[in-house]
MOPAC internal coordinates of N, CA, C and O (Angstrom, degrees):
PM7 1SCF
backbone

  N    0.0000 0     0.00 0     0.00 0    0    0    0
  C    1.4538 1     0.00 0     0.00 0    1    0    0
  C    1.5247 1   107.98 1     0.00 0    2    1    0
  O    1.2310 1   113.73 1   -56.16 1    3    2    1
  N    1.4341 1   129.47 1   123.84 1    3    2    1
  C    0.8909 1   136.77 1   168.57 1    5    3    2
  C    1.7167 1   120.44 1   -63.66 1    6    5    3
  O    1.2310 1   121.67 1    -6.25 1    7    6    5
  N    1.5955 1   114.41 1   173.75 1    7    6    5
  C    1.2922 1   102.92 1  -176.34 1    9    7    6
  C    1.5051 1   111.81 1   -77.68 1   10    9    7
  O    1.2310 1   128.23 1   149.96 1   11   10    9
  N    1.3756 1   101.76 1   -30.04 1   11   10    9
  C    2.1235 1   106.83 1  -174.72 1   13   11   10
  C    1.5743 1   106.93 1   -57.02 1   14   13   11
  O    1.2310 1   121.53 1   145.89 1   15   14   13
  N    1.6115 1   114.67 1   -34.11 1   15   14   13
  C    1.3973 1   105.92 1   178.33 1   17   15   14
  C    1.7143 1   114.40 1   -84.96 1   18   17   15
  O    1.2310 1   125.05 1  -172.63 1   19   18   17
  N    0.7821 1   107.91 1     7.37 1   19   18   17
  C    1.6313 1   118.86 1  -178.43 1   21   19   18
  C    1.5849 1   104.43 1  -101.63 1   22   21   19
  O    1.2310 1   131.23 1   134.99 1   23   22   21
  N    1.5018 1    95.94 1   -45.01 1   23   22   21
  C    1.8633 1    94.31 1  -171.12 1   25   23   22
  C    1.9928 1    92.06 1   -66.24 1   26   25   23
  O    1.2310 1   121.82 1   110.03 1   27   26   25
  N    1.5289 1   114.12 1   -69.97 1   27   26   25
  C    1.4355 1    96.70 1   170.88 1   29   27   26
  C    1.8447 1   150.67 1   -45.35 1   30   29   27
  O    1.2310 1   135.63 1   158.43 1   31   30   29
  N    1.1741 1    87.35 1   -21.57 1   31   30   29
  C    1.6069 1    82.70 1   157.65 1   33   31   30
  C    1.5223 1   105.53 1   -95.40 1   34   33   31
  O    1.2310 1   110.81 1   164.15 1   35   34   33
  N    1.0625 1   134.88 1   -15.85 1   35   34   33
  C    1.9640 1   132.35 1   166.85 1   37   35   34
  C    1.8790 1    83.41 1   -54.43 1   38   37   35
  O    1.2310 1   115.57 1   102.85 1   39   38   37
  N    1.7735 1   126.01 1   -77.15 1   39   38   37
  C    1.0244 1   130.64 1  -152.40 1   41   39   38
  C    1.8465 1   104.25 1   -56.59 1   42   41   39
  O    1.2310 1   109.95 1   130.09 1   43   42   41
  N    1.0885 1   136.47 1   -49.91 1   43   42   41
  C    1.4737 1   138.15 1   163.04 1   45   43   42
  C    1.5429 1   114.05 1   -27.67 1   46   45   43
  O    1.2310 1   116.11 1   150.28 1   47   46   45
  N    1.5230 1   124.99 1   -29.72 1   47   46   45
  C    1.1716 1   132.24 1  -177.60 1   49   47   46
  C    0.9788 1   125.60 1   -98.18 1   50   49   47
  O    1.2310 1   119.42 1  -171.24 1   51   50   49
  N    1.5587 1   118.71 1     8.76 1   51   50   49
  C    1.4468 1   110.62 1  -174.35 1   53   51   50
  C    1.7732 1   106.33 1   -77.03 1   54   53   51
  O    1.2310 1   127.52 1    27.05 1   55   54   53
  N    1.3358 1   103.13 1  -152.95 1   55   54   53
  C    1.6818 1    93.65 1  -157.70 1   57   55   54
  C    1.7660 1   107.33 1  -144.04 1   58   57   55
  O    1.2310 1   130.51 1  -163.10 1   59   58   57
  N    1.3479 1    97.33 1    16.90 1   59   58   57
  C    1.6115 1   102.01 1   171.39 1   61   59   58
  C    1.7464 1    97.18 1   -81.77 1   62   61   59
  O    1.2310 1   131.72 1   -39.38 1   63   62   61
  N    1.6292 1    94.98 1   140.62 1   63   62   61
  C    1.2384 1    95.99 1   173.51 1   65   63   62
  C    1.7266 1   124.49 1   -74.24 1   66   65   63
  O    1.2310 1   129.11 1    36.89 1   67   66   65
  N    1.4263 1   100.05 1  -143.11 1   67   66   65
  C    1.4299 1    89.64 1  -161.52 1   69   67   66
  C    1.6267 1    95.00 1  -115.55 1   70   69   67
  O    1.2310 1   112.76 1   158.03 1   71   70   69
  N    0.6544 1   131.28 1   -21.97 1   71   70   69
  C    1.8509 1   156.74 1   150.40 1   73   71   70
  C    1.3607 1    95.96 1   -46.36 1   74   73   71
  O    1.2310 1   110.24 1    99.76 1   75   74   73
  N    1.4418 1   135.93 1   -80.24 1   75   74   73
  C    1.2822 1   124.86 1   152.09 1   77   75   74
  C    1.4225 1   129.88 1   -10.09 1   78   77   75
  O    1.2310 1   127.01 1   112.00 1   79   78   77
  N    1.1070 1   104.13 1   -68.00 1   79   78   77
  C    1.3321 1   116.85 1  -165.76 1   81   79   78
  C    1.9636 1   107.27 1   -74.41 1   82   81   79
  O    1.2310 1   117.91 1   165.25 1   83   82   81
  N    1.1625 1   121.59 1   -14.75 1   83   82   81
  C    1.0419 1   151.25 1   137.50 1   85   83   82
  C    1.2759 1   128.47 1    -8.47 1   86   85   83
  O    1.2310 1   136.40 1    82.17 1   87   86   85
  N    1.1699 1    85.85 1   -97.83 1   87   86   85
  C    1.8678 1   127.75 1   159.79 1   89   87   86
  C    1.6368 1   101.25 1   -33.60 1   90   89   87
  O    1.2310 1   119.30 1   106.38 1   91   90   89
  N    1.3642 1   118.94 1   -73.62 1   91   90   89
  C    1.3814 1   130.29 1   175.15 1   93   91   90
  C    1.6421 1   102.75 1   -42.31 1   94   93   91
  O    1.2310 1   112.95 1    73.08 1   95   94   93
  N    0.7382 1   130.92 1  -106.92 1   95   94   93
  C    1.4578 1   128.41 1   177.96 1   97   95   94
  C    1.6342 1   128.46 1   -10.34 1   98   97   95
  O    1.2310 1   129.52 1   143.77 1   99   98   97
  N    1.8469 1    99.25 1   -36.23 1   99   98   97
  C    1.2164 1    86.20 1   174.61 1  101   99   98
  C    1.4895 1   110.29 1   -69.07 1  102  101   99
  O    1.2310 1   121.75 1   141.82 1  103  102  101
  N    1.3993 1   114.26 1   -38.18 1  103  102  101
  C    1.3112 1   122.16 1  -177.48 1  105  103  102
  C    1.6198 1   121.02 1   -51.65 1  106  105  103
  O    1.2310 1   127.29 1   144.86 1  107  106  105
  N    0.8900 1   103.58 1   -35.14 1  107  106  105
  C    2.0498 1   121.77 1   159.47 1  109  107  106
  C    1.3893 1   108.24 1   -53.69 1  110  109  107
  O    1.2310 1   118.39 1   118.35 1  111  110  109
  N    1.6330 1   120.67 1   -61.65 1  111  110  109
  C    1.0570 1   113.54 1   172.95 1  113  111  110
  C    1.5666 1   130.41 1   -34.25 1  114  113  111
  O    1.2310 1   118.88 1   126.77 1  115  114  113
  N    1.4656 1   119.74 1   -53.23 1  115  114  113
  C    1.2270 1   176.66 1   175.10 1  117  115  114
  C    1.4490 1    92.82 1   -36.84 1  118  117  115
  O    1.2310 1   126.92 1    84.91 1  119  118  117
  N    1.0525 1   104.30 1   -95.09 1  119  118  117
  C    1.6808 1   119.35 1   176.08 1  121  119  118
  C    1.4402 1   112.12 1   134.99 1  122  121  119
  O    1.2310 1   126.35 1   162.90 1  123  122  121
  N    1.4332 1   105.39 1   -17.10 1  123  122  121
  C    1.4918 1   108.23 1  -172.75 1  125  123  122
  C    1.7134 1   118.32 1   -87.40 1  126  125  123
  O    1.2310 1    98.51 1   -88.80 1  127  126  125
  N    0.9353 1   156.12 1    91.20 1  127  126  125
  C    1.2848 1   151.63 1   148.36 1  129  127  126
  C    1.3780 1   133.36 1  -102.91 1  130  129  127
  O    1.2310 1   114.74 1   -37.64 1  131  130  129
  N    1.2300 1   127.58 1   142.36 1  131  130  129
  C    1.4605 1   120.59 1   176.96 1  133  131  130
  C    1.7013 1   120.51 1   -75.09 1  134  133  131
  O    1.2310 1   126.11 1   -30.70 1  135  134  133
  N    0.5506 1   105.86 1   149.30 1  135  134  133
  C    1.8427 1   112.00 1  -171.01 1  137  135  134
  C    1.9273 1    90.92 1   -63.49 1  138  137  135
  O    1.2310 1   113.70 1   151.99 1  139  138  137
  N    1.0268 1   129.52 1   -28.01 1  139  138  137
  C    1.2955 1   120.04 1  -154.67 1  141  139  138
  C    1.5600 1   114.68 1   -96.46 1  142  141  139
  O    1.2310 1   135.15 1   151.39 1  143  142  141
  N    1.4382 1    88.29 1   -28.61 1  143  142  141
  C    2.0514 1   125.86 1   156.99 1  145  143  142
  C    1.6191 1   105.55 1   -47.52 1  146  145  143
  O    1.2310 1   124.42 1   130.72 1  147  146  145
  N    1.0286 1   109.13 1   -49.28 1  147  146  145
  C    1.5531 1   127.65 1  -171.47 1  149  147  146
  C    1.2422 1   118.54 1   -66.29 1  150  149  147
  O    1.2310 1   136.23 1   130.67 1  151  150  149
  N    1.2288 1    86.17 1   -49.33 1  151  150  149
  C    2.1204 1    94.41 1   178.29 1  153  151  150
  C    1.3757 1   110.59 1   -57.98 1  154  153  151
  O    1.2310 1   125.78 1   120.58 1  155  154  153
  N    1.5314 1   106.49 1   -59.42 1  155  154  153
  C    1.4662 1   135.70 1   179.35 1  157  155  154
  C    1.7006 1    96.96 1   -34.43 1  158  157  155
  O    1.2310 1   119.70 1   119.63 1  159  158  157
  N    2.0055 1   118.19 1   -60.37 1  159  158  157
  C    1.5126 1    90.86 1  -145.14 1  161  159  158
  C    1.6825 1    70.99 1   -96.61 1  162  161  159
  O    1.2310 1    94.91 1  -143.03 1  163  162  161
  N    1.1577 1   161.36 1    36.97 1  163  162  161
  C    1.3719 1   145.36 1   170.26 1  165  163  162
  C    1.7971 1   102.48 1   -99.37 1  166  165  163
  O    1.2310 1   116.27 1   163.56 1  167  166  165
  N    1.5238 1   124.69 1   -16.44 1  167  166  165
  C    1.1518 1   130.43 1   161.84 1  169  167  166
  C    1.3732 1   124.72 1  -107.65 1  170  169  167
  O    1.2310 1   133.72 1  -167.74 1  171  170  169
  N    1.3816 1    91.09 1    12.26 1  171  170  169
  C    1.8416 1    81.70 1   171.80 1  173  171  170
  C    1.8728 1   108.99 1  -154.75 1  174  173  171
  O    1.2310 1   120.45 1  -170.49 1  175  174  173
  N    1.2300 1   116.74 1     9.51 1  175  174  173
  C    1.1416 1   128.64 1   156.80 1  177  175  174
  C    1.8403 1   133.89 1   -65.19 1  178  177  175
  O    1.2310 1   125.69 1   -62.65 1  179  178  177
  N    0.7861 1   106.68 1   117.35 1  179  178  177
  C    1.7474 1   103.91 1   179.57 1  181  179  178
  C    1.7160 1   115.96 1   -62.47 1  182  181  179
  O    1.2310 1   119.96 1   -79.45 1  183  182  181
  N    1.4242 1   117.68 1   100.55 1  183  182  181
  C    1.3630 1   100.37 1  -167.07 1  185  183  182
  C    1.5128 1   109.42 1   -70.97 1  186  185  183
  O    1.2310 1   115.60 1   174.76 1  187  186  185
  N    1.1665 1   125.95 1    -5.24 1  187  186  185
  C    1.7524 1   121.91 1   172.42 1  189  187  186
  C    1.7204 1   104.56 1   -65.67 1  190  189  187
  O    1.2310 1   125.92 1   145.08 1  191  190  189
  N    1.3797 1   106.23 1   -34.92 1  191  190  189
  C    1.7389 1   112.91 1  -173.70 1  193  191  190
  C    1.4879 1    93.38 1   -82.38 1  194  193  191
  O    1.2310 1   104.38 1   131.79 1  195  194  193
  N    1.3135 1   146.43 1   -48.21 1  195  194  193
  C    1.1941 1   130.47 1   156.22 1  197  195  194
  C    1.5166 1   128.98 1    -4.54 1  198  197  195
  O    1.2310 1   137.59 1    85.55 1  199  198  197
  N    1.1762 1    83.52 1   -94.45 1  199  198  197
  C    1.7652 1   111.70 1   163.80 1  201  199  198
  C    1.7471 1   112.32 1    -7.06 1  202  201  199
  O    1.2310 1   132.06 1   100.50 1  203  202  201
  N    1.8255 1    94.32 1   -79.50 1  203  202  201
  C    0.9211 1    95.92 1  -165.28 1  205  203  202
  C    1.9817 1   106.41 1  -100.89 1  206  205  203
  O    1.2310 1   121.08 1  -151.87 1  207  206  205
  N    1.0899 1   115.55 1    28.13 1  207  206  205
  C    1.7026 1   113.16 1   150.15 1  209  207  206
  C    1.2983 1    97.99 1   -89.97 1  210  209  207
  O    1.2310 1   107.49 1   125.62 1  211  210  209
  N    1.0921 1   140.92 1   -54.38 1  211  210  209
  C    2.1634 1   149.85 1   161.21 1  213  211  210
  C    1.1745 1    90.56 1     0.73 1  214  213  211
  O    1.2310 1   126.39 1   104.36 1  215  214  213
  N    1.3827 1   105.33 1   -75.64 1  215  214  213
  C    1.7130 1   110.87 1  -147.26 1  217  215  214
  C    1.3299 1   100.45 1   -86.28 1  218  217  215
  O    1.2310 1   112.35 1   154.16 1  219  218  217
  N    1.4889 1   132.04 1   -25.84 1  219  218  217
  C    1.7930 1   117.58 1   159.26 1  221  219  218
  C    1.5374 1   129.17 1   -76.60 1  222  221  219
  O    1.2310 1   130.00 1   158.79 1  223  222  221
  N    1.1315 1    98.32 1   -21.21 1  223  222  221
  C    2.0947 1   110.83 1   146.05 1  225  223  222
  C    1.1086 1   110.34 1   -45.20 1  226  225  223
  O    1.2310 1   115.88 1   102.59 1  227  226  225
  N    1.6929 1   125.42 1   -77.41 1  227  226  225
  C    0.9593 1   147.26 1   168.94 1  229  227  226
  C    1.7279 1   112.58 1    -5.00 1  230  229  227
  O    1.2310 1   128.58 1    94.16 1  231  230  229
  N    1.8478 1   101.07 1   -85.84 1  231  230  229
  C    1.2437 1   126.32 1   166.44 1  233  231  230
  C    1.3719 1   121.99 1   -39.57 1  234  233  231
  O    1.2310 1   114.16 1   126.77 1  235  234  233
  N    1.1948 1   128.66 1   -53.23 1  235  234  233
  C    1.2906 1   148.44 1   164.60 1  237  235  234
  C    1.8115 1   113.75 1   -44.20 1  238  237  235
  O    1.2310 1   124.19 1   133.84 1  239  238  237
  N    1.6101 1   109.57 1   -46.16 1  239  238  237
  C    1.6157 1   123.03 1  -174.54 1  241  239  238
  C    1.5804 1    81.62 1   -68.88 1  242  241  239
  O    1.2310 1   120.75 1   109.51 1  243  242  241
  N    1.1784 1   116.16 1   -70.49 1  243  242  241
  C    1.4769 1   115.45 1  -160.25 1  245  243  242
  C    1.4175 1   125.08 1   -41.02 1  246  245  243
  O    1.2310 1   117.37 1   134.99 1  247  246  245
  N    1.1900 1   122.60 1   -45.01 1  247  246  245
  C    1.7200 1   149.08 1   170.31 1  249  247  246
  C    1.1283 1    96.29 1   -32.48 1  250  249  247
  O    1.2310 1   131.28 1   100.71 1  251  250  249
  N    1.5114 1    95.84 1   -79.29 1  251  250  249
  C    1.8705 1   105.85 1  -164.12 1  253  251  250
  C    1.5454 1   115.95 1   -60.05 1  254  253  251
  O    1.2310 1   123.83 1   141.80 1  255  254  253
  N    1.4677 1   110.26 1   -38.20 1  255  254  253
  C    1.2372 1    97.77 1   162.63 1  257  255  254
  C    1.2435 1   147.40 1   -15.27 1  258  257  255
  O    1.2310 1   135.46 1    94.92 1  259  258  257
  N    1.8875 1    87.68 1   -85.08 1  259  258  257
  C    1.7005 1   104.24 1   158.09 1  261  259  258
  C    1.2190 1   109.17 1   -71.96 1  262  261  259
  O    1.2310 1    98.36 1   164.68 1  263  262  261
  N    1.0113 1   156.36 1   -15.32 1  263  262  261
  C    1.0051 1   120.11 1   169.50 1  265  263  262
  C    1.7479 1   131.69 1   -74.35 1  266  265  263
  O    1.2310 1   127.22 1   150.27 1  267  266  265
  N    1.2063 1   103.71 1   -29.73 1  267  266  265
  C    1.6679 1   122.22 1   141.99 1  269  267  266
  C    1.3909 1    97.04 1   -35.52 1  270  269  267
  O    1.2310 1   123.73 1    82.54 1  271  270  269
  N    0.9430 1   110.44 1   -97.46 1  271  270  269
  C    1.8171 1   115.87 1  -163.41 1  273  271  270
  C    1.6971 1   116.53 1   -25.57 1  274  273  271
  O    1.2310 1   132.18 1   128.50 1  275  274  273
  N    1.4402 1    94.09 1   -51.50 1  275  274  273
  C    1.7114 1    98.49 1   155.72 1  277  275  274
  C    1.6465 1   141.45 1   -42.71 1  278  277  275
  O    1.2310 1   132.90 1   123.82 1  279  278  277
  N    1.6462 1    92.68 1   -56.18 1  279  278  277
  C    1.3603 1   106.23 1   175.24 1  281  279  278
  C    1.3729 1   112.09 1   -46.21 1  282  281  279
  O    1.2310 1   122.49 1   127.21 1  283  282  281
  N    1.7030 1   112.83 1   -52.79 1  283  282  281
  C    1.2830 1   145.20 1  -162.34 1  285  283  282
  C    1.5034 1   101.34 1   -68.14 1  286  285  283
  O    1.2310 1   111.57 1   147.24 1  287  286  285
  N    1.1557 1   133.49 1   -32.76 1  287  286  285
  C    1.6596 1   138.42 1  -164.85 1  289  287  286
  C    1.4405 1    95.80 1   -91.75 1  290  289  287
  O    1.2310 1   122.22 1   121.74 1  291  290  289
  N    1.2126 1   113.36 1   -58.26 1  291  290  289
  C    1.5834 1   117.02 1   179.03 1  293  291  290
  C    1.0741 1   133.96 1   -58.53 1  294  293  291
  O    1.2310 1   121.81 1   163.63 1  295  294  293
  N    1.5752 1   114.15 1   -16.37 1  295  294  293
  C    1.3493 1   134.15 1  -177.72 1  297  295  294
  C    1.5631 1   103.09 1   -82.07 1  298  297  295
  O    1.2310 1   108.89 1   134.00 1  299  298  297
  N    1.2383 1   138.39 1   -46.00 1  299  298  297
  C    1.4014 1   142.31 1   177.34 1  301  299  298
  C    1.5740 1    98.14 1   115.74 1  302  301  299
  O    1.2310 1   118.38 1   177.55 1  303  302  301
  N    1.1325 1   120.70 1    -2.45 1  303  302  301
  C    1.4797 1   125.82 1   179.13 1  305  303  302
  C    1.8403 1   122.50 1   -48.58 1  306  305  303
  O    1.2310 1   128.86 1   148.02 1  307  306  305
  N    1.5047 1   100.54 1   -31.98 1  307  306  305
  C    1.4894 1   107.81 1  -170.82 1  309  307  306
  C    1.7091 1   103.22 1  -118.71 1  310  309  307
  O    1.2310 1   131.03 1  -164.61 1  311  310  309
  N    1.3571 1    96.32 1    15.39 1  311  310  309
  C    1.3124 1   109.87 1   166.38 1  313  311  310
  C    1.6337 1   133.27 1   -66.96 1  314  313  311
  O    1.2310 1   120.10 1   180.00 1  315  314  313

């Protein structure tokens, strides 16, 4: 076993939750974070919970979107 597969299963174990990890992402989304925020969740974040808060951010951005766009079409607004 090499060290990269050792450092990633070490990184799989950290112990921020997933609500946490959450939180972080929305803040990514966002744009706003402090550099010091960063350090913090880049050493103690679960990158598997990463991952998959990403892709329910993701899912979540997309929704509201359209669904905006909807509201907005139906309304006669962009009419």
């Amino acid at each position: 076993m090499n060290s990269s597969d050792s450092s990633l299963k070490a990184a799989s174990r950290r112990k921020l939750s997933f609500l946490q990890t959450m939180r972080a992402v929305a803040w990514s989304f966002f744009g706003v974070r402090k550099s010091a925020d960063l350090e913090k969740d880049v050493n103690q974040l679960n990158p598997v919970h990463v991952v998959i808060a990403g892709v329910i951010g993701a899912l979540v951005l997309i929704a509201a979107l359209a669904t905006l766009v909807n509201w907005v079409l139906a309304s006669g607004i962009a009419a």
